[in-house]
Every structure is written in C-alpha cells, then in structure tokens.
C-alpha positions in Angstrom: 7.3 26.3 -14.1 7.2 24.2 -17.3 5.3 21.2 -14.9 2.7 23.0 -14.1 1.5 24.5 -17.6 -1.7 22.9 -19.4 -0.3 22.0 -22.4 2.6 19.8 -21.1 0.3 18.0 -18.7 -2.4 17.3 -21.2 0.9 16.0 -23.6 2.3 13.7 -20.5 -1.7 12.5 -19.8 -1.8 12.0 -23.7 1.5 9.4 -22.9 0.9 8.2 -20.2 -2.8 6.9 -21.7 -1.2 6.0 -25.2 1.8 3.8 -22.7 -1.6 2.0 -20.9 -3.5 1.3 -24.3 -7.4 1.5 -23.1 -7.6 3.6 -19.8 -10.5 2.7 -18.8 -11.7 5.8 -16.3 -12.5 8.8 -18.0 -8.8 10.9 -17.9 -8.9 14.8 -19.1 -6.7 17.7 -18.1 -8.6 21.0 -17.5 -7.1 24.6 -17.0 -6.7 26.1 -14.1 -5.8 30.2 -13.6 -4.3 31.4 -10.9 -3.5 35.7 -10.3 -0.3 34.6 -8.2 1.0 32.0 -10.8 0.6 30.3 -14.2 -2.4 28.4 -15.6 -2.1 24.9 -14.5 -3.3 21.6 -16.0 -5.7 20.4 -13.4 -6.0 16.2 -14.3 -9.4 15.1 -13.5 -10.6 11.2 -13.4 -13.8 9.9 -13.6 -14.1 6.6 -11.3 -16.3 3.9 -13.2 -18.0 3.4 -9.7 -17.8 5.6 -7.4 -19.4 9.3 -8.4 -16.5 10.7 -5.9 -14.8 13.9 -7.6 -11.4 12.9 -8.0 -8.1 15.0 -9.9 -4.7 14.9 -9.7 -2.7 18.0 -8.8 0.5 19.3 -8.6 1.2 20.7 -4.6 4.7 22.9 -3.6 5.9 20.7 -0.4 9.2 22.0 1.4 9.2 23.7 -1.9 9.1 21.2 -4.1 6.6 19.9 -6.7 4.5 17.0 -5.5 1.7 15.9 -7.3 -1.6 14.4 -5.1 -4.6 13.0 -5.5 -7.3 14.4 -4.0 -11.1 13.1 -3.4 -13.2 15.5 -3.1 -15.9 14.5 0.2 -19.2 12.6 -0.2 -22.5 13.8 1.4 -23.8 9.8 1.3 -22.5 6.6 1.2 -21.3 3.8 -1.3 -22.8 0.5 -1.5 -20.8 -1.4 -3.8 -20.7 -5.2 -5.0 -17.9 -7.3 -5.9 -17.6 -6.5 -9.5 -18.0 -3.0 -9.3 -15.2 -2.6 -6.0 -12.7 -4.8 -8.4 -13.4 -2.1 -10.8 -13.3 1.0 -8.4 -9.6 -1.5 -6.9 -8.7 -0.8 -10.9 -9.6 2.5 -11.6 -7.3 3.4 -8.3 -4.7 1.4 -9.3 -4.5 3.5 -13.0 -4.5 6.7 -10.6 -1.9 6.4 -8.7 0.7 5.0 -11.9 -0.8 8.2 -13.3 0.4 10.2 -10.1 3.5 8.4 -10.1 3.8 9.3 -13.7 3.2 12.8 -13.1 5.9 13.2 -10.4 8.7 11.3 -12.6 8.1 13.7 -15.3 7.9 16.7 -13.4 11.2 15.5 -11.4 13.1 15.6 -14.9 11.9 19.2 -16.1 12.7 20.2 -12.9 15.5 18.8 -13.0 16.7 20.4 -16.5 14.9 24.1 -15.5 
C-alpha cells in the first residue's frame, strides 16, 4: 500500500512543510515495522507547549485508510498561560491541515492503486 510506505510519507511531510514555509512544531516521519504488513511512516509532532506525545497515523476503517491523530495520555497536568495556549491553539491547527493533508494524498494513490 504505496500510503503507507516511509518514504512517500516522509516525501508528502517534506510538501506539505515546504507548502507552510516555517512549520513551526518539530515535524519528522519515523519507520515503523510491522510482521503482518509493510514498514509504515509513523509522522511524529513535537507541540511547542505541551510535552504530550503526539503522531499522526494512518488507521484501516470499514477498510479504508484514515489517517488520525493520536495523543498519547499524560500522567500530570498542564498549566498554561495565554501566549503559550495561542501557541499550543497553532501548533493544533498545523496538525490537523497536516492530517487533512495526509488523507487527500492517500485518497489519490488509492485512488490510482
């Protein structure tokens, strides 16, 4: 499934970031290997403020692609003042137009597999 393979995700993060000029969270693409399919690009994003582990990832739903973001749970909370929640509301933003991203170009290799 060409979606799910490293290299085209790292090339698609690599547009998506050069489309956005200065992304400002910390965007990479890590591999993933799975025994029951292929290596997948696993996107990981570093929030400015929030120490949350955050990535993007593509799910099969009713058997089709879907990519989701998923936070990964905090043991403590987050105290936050106004500068840094507008930058945590910005760095959320840039997340899910990369998710959205993500899905429109896996819809059109899907589309063409």
């Amino acid at each position: 499934m060409p979606y799910r393979d490293h290299a085209t995700v790292q090339s698609w993060v690599t547009d998506f970031i050069e489309l956005h000029g200065s992304v400002a969270p910390d965007v990479s693409v890590l591999e993933q290997y799975y025994t029951e399919g292929p290596d997948t690009g696993l996107v990981v994003i570093g929030l400015r403020t929030a120490s949350t582990g955050t990535f993007v990832q593509p799910l099969e739903r009713d058997g089709k692609p879907v990519w989701t973001v998923h936070f990964e749970p905090r043991e403590e909370g987050l105290d936050l003042g106004a500068g840094a929640v507008a930058q945590l509301a910005a760095d959320l933003q840039l997340l899910s137009e990369l998710c959205s991203y993500l899905q429109e170009r896996t819809d059109a290799a899907v589309a063409v597999a």
